[in-house]
PDB file of N, CA, C and O in Angstrom:
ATOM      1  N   UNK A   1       7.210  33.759  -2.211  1.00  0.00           N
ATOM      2  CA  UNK A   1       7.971  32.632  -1.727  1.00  0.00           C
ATOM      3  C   UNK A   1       9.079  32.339  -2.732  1.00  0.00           C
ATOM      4  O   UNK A   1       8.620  32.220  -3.868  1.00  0.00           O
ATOM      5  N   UNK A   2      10.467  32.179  -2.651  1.00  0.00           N
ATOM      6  CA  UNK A   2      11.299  31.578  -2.863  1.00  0.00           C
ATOM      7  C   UNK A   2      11.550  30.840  -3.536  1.00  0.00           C
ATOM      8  O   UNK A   2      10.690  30.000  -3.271  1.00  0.00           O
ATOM      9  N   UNK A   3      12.187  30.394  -4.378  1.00  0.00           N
ATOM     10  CA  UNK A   3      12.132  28.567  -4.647  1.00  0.00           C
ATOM     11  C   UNK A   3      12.767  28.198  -3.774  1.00  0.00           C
ATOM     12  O   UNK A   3      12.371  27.068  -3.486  1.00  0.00           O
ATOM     13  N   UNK A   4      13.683  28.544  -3.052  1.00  0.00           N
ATOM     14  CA  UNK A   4      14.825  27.827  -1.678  1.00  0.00           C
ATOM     15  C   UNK A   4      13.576  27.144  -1.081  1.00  0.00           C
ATOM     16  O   UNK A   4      13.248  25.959  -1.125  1.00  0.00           O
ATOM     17  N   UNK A   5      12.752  28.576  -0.310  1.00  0.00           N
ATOM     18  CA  UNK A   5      11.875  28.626   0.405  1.00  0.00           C
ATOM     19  C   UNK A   5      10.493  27.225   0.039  1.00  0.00           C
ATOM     20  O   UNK A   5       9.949  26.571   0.929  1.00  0.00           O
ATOM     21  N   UNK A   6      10.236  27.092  -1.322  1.00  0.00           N
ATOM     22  CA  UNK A   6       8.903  26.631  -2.146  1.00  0.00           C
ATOM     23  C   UNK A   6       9.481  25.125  -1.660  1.00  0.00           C
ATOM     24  O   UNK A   6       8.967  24.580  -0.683  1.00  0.00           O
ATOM     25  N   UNK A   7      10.413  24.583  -2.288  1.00  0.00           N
ATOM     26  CA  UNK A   7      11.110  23.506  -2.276  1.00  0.00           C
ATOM     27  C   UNK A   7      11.334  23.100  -0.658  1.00  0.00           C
ATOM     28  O   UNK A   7      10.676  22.143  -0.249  1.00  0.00           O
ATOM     29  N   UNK A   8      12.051  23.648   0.086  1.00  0.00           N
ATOM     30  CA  UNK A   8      12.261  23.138   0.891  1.00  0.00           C
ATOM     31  C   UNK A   8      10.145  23.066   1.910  1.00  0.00           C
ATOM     32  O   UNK A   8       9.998  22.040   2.574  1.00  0.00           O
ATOM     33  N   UNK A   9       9.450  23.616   1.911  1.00  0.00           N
ATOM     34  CA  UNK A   9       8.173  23.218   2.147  1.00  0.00           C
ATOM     35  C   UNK A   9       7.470  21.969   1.530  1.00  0.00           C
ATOM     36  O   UNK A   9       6.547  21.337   2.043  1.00  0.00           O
ATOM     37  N   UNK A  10       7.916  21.796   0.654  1.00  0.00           N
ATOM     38  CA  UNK A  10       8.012  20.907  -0.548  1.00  0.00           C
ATOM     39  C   UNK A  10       8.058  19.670   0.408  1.00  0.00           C
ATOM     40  O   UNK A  10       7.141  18.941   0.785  1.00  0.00           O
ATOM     41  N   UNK A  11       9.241  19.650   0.656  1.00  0.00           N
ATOM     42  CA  UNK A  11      10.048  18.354   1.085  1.00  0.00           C
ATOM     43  C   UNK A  11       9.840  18.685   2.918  1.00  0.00           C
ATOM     44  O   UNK A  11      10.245  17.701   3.537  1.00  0.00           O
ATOM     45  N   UNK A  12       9.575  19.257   3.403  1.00  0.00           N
ATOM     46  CA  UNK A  12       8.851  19.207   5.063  1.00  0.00           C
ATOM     47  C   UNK A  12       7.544  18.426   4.788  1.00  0.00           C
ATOM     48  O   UNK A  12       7.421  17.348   5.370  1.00  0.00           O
ATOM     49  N   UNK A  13       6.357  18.932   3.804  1.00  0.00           N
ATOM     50  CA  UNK A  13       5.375  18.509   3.386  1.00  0.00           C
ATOM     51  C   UNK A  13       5.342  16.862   3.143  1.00  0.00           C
ATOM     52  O   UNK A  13       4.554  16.001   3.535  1.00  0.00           O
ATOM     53  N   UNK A  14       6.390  16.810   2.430  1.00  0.00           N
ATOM     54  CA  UNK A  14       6.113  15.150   2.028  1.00  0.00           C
ATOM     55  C   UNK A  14       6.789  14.816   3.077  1.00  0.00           C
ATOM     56  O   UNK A  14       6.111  13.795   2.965  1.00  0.00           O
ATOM     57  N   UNK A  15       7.553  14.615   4.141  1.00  0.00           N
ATOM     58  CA  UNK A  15       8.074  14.052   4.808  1.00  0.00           C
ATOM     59  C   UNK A  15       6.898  14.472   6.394  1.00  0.00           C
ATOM     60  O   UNK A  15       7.046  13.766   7.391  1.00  0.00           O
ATOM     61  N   UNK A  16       6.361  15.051   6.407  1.00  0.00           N
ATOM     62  CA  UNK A  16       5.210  14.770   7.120  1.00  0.00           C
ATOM     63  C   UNK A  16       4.192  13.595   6.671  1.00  0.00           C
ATOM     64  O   UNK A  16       3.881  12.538   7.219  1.00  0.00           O
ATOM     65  N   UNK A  17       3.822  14.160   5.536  1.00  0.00           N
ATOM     66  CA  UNK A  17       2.544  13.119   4.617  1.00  0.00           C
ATOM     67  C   UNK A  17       3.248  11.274   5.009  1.00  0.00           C
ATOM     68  O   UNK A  17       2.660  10.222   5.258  1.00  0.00           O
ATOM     69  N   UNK A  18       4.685  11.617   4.894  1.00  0.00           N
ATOM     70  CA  UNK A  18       5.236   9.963   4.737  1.00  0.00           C
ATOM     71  C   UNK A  18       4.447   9.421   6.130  1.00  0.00           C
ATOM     72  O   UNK A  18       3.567   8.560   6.098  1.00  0.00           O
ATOM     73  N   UNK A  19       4.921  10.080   7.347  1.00  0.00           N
ATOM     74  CA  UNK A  19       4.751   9.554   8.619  1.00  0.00           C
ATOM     75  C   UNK A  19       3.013   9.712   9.122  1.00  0.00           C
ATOM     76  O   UNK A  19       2.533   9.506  10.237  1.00  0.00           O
ATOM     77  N   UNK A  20       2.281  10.181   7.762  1.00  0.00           N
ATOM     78  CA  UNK A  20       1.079   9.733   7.952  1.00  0.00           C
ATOM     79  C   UNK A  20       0.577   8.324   7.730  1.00  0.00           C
ATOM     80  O   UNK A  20       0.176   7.334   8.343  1.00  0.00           O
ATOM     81  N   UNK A  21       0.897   8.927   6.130  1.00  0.00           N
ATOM     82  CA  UNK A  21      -0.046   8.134   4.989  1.00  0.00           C
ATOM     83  C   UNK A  21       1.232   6.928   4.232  1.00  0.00           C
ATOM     84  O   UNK A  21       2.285   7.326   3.734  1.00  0.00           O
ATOM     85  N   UNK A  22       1.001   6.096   4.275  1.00  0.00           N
ATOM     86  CA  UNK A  22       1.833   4.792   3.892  1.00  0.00           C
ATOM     87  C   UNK A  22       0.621   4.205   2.427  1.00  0.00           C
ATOM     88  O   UNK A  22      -0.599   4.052   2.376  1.00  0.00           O
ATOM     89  N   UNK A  23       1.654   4.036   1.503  1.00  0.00           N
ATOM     90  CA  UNK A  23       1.285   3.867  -0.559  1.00  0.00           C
ATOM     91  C   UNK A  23       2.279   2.924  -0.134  1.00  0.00           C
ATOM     92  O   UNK A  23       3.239   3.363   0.499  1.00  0.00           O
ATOM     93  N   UNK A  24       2.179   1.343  -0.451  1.00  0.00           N
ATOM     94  CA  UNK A  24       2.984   0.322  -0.393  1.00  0.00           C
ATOM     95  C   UNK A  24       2.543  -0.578  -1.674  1.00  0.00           C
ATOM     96  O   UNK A  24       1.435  -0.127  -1.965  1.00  0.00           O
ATOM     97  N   UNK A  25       2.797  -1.435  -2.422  1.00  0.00           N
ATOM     98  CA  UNK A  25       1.729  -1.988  -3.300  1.00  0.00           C
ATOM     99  C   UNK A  25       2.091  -3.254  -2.139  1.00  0.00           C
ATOM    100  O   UNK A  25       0.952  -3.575  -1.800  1.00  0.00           O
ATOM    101  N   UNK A  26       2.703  -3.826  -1.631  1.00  0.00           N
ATOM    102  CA  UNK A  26       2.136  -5.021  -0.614  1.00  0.00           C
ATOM    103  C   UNK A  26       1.106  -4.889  -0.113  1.00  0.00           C
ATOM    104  O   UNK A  26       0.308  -5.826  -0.146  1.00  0.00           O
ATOM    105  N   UNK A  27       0.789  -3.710   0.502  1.00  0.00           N
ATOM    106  CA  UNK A  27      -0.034  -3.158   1.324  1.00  0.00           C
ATOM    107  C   UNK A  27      -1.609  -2.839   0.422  1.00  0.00           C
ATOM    108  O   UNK A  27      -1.758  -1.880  -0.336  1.00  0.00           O
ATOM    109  N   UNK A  28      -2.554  -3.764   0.689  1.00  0.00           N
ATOM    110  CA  UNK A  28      -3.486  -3.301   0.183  1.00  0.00           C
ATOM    111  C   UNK A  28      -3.581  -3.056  -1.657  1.00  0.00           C
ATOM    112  O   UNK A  28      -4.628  -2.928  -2.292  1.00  0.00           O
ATOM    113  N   UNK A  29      -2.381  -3.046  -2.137  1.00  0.00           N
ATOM    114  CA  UNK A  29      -2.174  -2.911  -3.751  1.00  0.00           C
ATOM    115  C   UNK A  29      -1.725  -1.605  -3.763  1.00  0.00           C
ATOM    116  O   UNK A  29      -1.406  -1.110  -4.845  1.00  0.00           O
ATOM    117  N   UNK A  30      -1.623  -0.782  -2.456  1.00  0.00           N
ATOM    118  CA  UNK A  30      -1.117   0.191  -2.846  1.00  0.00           C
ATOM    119  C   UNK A  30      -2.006   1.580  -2.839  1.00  0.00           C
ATOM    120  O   UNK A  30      -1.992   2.690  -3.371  1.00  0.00           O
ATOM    121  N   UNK A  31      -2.760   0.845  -1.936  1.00  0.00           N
ATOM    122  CA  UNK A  31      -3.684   1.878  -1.763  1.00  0.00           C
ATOM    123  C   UNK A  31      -3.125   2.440   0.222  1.00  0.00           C
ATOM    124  O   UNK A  31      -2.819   1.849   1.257  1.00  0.00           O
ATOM    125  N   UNK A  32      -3.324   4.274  -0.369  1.00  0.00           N
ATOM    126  CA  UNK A  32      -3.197   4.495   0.849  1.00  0.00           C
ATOM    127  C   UNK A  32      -3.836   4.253   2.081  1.00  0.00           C
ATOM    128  O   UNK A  32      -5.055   4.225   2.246  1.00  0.00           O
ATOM    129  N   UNK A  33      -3.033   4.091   2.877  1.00  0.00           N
ATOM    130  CA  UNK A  33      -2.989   3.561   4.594  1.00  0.00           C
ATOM    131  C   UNK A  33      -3.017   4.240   5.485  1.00  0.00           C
ATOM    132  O   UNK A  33      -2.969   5.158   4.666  1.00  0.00           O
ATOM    133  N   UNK A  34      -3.056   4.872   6.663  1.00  0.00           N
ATOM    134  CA  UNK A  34      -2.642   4.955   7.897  1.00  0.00           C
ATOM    135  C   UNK A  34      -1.526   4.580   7.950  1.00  0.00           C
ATOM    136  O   UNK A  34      -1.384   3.367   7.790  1.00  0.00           O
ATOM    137  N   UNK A  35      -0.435   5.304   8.157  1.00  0.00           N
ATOM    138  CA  UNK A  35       1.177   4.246   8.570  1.00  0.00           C
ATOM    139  C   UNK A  35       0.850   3.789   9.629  1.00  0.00           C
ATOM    140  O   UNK A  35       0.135   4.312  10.483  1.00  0.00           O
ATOM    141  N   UNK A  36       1.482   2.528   9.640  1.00  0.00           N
ATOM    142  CA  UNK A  36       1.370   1.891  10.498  1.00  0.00           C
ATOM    143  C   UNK A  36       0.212   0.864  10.513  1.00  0.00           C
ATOM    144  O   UNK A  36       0.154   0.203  11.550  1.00  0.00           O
ATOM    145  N   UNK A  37      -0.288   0.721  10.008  1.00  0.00           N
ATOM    146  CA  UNK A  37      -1.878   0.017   9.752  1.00  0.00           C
ATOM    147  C   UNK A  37      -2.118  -0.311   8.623  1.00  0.00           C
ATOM    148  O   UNK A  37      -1.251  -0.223   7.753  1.00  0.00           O
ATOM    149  N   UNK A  38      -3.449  -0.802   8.349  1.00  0.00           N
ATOM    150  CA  UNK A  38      -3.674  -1.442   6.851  1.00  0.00           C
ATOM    151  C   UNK A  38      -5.423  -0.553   6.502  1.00  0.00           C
ATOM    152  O   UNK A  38      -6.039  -0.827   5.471  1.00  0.00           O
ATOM    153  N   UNK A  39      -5.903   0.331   7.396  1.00  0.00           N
ATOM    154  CA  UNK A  39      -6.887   1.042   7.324  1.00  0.00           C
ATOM    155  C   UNK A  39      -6.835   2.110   5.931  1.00  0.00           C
ATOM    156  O   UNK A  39      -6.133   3.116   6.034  1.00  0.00           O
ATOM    157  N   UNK A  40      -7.270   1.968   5.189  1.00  0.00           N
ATOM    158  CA  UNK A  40      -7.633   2.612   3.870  1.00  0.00           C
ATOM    159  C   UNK A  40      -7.554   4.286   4.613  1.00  0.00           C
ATOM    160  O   UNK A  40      -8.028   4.428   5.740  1.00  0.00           O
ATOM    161  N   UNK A  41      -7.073   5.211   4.052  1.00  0.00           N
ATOM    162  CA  UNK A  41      -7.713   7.071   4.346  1.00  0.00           C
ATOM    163  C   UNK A  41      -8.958   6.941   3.885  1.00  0.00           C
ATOM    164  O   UNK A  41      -9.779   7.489   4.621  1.00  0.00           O
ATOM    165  N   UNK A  42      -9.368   6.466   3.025  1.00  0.00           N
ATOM    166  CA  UNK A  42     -10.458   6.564   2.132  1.00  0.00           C
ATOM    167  C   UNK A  42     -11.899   6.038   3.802  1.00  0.00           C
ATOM    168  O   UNK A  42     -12.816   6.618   4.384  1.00  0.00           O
ATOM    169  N   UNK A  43     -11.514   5.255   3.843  1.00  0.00           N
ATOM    170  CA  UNK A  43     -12.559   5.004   5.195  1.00  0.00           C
ATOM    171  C   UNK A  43     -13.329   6.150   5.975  1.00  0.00           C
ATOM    172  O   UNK A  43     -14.461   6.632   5.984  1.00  0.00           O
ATOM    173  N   UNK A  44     -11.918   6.361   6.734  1.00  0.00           N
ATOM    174  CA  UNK A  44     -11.859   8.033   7.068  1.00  0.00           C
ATOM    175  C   UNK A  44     -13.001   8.927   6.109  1.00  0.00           C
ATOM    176  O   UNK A  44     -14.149   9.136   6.501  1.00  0.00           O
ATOM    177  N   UNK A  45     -12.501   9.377   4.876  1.00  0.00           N
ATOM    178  CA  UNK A  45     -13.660  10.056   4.602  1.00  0.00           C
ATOM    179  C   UNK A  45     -15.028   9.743   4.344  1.00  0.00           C
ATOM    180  O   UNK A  45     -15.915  10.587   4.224  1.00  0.00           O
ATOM    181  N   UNK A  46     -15.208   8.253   4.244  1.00  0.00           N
ATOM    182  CA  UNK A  46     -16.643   8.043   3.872  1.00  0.00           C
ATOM    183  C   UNK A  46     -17.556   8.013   5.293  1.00  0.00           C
ATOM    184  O   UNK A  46     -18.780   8.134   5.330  1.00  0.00           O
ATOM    185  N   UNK A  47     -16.357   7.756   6.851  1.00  0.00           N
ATOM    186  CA  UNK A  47     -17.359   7.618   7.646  1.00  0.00           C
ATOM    187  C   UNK A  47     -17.432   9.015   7.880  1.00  0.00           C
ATOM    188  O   UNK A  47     -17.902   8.931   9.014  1.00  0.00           O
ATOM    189  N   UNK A  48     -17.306  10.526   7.637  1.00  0.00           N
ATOM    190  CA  UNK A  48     -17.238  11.444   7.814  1.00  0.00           C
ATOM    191  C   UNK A  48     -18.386  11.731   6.756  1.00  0.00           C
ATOM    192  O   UNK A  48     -19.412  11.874   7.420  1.00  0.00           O
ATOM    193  N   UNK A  49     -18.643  11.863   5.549  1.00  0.00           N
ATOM    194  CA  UNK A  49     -19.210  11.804   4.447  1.00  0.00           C
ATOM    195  C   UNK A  49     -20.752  11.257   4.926  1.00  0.00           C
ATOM    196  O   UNK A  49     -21.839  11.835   4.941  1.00  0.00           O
ATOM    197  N   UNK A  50     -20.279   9.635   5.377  1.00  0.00           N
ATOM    198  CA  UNK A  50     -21.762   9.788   6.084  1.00  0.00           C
ATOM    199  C   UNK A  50     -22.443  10.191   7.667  1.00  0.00           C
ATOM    200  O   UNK A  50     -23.378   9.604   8.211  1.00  0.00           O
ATOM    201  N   UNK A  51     -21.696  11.325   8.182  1.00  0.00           N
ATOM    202  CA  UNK A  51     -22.344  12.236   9.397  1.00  0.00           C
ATOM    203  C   UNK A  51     -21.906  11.259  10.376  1.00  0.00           C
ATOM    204  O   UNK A  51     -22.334  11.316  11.529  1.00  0.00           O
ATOM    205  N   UNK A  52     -20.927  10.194   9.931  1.00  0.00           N
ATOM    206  CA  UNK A  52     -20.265   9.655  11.564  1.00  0.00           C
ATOM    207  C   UNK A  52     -19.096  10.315  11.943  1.00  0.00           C
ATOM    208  O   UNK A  52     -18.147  10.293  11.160  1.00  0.00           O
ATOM    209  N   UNK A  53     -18.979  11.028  13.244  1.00  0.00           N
ATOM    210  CA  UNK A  53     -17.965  11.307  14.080  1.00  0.00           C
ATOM    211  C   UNK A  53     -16.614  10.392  14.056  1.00  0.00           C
ATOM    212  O   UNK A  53     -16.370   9.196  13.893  1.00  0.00           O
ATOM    213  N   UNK A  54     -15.790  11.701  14.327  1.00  0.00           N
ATOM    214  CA  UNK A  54     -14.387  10.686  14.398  1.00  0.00           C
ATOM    215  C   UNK A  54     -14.002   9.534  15.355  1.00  0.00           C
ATOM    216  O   UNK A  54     -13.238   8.570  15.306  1.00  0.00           O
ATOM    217  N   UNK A  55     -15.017  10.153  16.399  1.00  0.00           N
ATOM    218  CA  UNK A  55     -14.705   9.486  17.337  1.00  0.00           C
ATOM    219  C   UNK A  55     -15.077   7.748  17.136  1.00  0.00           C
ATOM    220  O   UNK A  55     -14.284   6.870  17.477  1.00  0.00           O
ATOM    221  N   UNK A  56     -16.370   7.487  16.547  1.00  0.00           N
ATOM    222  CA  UNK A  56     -16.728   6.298  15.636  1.00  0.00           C
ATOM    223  C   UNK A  56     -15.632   5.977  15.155  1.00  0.00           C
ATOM    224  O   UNK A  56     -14.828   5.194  15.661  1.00  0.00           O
ATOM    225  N   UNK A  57     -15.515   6.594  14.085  1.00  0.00           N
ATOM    226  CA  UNK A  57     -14.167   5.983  13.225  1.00  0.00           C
ATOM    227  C   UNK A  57     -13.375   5.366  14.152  1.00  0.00           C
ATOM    228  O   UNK A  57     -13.546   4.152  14.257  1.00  0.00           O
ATOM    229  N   UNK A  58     -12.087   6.169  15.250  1.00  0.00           N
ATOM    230  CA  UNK A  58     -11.411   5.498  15.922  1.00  0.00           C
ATOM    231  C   UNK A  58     -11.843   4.356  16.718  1.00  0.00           C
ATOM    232  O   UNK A  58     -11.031   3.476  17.001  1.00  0.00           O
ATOM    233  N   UNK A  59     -13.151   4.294  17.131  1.00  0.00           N
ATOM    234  CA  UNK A  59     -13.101   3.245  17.976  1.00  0.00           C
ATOM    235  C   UNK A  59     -13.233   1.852  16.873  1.00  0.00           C
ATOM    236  O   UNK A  59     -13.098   0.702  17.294  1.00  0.00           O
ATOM    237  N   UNK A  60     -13.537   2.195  15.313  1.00  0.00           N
ATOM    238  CA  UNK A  60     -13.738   1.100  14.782  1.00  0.00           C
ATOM    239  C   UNK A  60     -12.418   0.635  14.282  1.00  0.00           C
ATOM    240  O   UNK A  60     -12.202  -0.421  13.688  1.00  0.00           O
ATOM    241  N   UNK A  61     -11.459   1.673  14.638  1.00  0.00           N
ATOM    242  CA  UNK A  61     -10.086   1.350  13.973  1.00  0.00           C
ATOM    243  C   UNK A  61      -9.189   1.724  14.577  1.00  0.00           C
ATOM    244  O   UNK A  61      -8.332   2.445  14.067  1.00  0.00           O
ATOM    245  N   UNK A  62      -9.152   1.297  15.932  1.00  0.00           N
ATOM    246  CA  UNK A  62      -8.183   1.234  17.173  1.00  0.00           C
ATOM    247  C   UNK A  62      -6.832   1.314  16.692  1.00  0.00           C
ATOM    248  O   UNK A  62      -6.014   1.841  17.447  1.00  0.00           O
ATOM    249  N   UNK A  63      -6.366   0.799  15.342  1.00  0.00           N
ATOM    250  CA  UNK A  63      -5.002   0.986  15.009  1.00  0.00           C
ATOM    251  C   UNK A  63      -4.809   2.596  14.697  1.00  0.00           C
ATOM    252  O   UNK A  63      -3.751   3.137  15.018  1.00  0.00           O
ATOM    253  N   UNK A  64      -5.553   3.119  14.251  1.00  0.00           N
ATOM    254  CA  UNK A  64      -5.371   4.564  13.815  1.00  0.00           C
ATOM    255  C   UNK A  64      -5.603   5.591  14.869  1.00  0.00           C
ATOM    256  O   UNK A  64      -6.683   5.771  15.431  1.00  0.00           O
ATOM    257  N   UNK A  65      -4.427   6.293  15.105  1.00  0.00           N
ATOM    258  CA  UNK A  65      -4.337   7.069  16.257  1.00  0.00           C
ATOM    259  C   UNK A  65      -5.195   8.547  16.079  1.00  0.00           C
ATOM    260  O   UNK A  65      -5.006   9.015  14.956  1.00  0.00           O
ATOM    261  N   UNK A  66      -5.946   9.245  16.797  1.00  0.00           N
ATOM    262  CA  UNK A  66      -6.264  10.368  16.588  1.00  0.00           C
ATOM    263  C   UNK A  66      -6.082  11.947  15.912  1.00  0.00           C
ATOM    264  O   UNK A  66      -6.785  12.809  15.384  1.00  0.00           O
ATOM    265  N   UNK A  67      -4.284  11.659  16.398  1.00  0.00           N
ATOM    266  CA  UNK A  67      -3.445  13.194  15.693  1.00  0.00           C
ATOM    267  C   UNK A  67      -3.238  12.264  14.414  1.00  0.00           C
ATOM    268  O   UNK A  67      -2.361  12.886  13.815  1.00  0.00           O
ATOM    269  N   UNK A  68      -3.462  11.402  13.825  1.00  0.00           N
ATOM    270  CA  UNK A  68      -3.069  10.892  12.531  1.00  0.00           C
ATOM    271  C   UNK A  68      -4.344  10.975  11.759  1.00  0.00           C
ATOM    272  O   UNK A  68      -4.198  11.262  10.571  1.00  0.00           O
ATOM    273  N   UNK A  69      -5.650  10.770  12.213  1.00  0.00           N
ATOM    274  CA  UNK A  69      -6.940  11.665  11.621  1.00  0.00           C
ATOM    275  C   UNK A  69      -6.804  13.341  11.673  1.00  0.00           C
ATOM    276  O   UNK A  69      -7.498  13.832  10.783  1.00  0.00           O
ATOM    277  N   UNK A  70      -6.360  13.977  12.177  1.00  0.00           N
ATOM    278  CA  UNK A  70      -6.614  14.989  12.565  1.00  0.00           C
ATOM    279  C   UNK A  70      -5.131  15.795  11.285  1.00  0.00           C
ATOM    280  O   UNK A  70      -5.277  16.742  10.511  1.00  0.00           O
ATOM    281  N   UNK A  71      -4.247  15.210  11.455  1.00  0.00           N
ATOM    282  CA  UNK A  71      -3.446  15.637  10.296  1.00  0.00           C
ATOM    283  C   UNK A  71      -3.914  15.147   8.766  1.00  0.00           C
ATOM    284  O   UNK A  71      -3.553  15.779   7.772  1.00  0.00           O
ATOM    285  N   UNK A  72      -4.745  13.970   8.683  1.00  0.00           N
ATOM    286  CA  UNK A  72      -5.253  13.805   7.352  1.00  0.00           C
ATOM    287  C   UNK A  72      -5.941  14.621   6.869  1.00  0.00           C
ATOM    288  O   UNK A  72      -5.857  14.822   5.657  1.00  0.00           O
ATOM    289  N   UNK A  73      -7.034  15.506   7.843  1.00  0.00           N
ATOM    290  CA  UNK A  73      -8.021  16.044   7.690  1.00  0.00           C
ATOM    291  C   UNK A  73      -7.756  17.688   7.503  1.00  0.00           C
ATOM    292  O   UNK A  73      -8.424  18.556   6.944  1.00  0.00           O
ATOM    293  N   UNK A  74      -6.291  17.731   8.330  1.00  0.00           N
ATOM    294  CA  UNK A  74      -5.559  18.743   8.094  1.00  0.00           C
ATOM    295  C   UNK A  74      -5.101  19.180   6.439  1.00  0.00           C
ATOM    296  O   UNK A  74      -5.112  20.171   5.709  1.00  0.00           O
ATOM    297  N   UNK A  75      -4.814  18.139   6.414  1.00  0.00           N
ATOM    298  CA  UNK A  75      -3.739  18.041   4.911  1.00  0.00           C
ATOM    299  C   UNK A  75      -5.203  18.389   3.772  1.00  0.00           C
ATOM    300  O   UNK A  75      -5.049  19.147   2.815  1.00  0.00           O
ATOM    301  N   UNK A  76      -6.448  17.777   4.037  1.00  0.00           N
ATOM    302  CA  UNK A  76      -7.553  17.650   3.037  1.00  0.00           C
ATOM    303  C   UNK A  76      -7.969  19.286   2.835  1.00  0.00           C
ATOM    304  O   UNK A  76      -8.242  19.945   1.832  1.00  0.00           O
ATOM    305  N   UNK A  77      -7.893  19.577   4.109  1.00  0.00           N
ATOM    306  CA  UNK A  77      -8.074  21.442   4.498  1.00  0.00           C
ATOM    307  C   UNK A  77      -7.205  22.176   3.612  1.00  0.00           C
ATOM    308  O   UNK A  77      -7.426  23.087   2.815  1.00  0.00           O
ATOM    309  N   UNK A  78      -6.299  21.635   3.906  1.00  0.00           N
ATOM    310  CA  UNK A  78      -5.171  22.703   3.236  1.00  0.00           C
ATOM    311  C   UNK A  78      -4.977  21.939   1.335  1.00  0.00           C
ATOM    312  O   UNK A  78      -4.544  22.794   0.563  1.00  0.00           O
ATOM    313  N   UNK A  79      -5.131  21.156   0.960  1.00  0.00           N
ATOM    314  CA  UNK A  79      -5.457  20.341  -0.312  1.00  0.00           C
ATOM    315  C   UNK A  79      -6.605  21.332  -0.975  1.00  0.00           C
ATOM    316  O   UNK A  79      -6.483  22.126  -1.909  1.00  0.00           O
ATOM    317  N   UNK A  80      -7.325  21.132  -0.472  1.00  0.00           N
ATOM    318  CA  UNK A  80      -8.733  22.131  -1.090  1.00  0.00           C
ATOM    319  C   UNK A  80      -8.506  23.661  -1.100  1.00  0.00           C
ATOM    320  O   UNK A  80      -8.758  24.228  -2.163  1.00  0.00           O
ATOM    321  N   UNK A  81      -8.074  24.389  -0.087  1.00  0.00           N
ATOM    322  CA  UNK A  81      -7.793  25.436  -0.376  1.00  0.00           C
ATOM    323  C   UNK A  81      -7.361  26.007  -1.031  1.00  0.00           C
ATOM    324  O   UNK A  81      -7.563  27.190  -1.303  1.00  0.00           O
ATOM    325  N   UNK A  82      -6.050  24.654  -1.788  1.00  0.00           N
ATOM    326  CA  UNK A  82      -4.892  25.666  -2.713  1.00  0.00           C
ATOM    327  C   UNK A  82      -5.923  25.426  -4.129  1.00  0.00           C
ATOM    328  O   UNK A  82      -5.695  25.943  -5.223  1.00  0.00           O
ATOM    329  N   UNK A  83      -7.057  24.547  -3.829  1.00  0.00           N
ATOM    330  CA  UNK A  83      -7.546  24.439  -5.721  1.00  0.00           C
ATOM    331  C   UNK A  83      -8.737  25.638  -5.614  1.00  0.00           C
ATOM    332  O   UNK A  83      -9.558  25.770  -6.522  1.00  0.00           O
ATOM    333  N   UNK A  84      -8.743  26.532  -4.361  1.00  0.00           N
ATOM    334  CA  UNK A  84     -10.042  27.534  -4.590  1.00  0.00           C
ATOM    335  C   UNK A  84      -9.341  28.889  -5.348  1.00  0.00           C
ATOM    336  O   UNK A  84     -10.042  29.849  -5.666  1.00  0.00           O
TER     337      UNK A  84
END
């Protein structure tokens, strides 16, 4: 890969992550969010962590849309991979 190439993935990458995940310090102190919402990511993984379905999750957090779990979980996939 490139650096043209490295960089510009770079910056597709975070500009996806933005229209996920919202870091505000109003927001919670700054703990990441759901854009659009005030739902912690961190939620997300603990109800997963403890053997509850996503589908749980969403219904407990109607603000958080489905393809916006599904890209977090994406991003966690691909996060872990690059540290194996």
């Amino acid at each position: 890969m490139t650096i043209q190439h490295s960089t510009k993935f770079v910056l597709v990458k975070k500009q996806i992550m933005e229209k996920i995940i919202n870091i505000d310090k109003e927001i919670l102190g700054g703990t990441p969010v759901f854009m659009g919402t005030r739902v912690p990511i961190k939620n997300l993984f603990d109800y997963l962590e403890d053997g509850e379905p996503v589908s749980e999750f969403l219904d407990d957090f109607p603000t958080v849309k489905k393809v916006q779990v599904e890209k977090v979980i994406k991003m966690a996939h691909q996060k872990k991979a690059e540290q194996i």
